[in-house]
Each structure stands twice: as structure tokens, then as C-alpha cells.
Short mmCIF file of the C-alpha atoms (twelve columns), coordinates in Angstrom:
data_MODEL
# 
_entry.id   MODEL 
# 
loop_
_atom_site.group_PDB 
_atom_site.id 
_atom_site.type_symbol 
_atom_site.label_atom_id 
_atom_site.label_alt_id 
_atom_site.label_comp_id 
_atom_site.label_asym_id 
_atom_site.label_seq_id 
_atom_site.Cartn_x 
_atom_site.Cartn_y 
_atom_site.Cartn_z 
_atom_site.pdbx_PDB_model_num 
ATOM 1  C CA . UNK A 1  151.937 54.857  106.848 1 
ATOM 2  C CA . UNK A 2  149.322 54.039  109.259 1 
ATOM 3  C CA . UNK A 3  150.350 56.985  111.531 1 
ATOM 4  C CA . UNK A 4  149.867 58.945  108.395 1 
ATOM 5  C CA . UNK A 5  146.493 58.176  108.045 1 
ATOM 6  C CA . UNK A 6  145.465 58.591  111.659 1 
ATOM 7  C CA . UNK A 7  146.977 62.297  111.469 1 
ATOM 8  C CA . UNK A 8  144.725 62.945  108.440 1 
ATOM 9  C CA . UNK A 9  141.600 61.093  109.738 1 
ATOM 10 C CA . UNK A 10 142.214 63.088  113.083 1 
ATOM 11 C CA . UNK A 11 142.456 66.621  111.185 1 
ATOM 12 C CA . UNK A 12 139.716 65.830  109.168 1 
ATOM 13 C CA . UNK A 13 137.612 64.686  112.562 1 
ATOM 14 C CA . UNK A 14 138.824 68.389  113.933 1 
ATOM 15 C CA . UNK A 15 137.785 70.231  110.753 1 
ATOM 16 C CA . UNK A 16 134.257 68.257  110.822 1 
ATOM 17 C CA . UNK A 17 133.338 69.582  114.610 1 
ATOM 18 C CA . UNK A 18 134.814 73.138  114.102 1 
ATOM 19 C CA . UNK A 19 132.784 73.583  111.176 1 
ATOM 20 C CA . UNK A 20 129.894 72.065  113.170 1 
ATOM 21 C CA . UNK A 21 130.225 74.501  115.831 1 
ATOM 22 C CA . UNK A 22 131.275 77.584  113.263 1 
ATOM 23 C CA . UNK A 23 127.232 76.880  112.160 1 
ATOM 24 C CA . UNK A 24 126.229 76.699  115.486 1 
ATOM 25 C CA . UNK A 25 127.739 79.887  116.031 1 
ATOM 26 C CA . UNK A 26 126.373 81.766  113.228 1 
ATOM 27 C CA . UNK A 27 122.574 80.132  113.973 1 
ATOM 28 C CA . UNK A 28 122.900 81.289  117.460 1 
ATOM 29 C CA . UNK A 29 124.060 84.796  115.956 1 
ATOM 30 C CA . UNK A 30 121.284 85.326  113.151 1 
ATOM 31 C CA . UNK A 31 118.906 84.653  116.249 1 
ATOM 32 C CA . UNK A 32 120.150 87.190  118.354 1 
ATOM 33 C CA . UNK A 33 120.312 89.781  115.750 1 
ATOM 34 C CA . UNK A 34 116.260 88.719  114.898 1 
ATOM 35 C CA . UNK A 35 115.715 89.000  118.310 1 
ATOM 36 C CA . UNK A 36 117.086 92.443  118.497 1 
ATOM 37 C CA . UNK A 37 115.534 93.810  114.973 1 
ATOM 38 C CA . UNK A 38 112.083 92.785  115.843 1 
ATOM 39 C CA . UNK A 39 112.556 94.382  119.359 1 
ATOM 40 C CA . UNK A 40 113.959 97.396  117.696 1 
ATOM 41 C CA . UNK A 41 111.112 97.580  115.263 1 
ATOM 42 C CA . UNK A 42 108.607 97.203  118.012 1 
ATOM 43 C CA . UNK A 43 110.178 100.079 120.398 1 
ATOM 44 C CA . UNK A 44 109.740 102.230 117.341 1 
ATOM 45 C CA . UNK A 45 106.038 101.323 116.964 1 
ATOM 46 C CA . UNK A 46 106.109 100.393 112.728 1 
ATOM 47 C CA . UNK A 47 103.033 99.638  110.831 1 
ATOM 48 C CA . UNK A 48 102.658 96.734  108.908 1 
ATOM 49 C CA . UNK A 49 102.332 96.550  105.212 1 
ATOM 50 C CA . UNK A 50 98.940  94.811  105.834 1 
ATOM 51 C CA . UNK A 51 97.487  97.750  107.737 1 
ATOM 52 C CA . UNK A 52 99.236  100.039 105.557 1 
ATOM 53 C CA . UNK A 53 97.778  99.245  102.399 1 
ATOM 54 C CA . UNK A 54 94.137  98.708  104.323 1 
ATOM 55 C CA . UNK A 55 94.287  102.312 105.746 1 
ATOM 56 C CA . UNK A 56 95.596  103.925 102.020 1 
ATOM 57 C CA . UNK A 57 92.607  102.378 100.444 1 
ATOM 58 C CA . UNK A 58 90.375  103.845 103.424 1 
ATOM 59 C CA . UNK A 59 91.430  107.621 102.796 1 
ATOM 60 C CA . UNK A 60 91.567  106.924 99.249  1 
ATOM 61 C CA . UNK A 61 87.406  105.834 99.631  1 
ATOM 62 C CA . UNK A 62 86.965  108.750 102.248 1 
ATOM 63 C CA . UNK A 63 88.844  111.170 99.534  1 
ATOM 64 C CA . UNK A 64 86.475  110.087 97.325  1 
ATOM 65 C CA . UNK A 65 83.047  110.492 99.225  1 
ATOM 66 C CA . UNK A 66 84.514  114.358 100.199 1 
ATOM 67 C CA . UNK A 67 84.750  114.996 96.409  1 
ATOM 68 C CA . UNK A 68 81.161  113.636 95.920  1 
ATOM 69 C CA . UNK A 69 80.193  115.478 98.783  1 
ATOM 70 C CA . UNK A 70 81.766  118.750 97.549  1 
ATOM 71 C CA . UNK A 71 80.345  118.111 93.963  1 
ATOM 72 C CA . UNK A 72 76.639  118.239 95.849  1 
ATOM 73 C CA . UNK A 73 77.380  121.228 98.281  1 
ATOM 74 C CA . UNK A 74 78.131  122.815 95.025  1 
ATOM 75 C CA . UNK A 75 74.953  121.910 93.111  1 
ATOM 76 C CA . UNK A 76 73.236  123.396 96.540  1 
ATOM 77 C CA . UNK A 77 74.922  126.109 96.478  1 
ATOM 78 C CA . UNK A 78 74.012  126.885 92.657  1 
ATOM 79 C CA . UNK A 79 70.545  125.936 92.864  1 
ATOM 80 C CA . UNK A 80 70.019  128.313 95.879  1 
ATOM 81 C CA . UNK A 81 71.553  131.553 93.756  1 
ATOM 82 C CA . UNK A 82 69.189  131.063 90.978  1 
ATOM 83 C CA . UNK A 83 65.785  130.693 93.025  1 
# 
């Protein structure tokens, strides 16, 4: 019985340390794949969301001042037709 127990103690010794190393494995893989995406993304030259969203709101302000502008070259315009 005791060389029963040894078998199964043995087993369950082997199934500890390959599962041990079948997480060391996948770390070491998800870091290597990270590696590569963020070198990929670099070599492609990607904008951040950050400087996105600070660039949209930019135009969206410079889109804005045009309008007024072209609201006043207007009124100009007008104002020298009538005198």
C-alpha cells in the first residue's frame, strides 16, 4: 500500500512542477508577444488616444475661430457694398 501512495504522491509532485513550468511558459510567452506588439506599434508610428483627443478638440476650436472669422469677412464685405 505504501508503494501505492509513493506512486501517487510522486505523480502528483510531477503534475505540480509541469504545471509550474506550463505558467512559466505562457508568462515568458505573453512577454514576448508585448514585446513584439509595442515594437510593432512603434515601427508604425501610432498616436495615442491622449494626443488624439487633444488635437480633435484643437481643429474643432480652430474650425470654430474660421467660422467666426468668415462670419466678419462677410459683415466687411457687406458693409463695403452699401457705402
Amino acid at each position: 500500500m505504501n508503494q501505492g501512495n509513493k506512486i501517487f504522491d510522486d505523480l502528483g509532485k510531477l503534475m505540480n512542477d509541469a504545471a509550474g513550468m506550463a505558467d512559466g511558459v505562457r508568462r515568458e510567452i505573453e512577454t514576448v508577444v508585448r514585446a513584439q506588439m509595442e515594437r510593432f506599434t512603434n515601427d508604425m508610428e501610432l498616436v495615442k488616444r491622449e494626443e488624439f483627443d487633444v488635437l480633435r478638440e484643437m481643429v474643432q476650436i480652430q474650425g470654430e475661430e474660421i467660422q467666426s472669422l468668415r462670419k466678419e469677412l462677410d459683415a466687411l464685405k457687406k458693409s463695403r457694398k452699401s457705402s
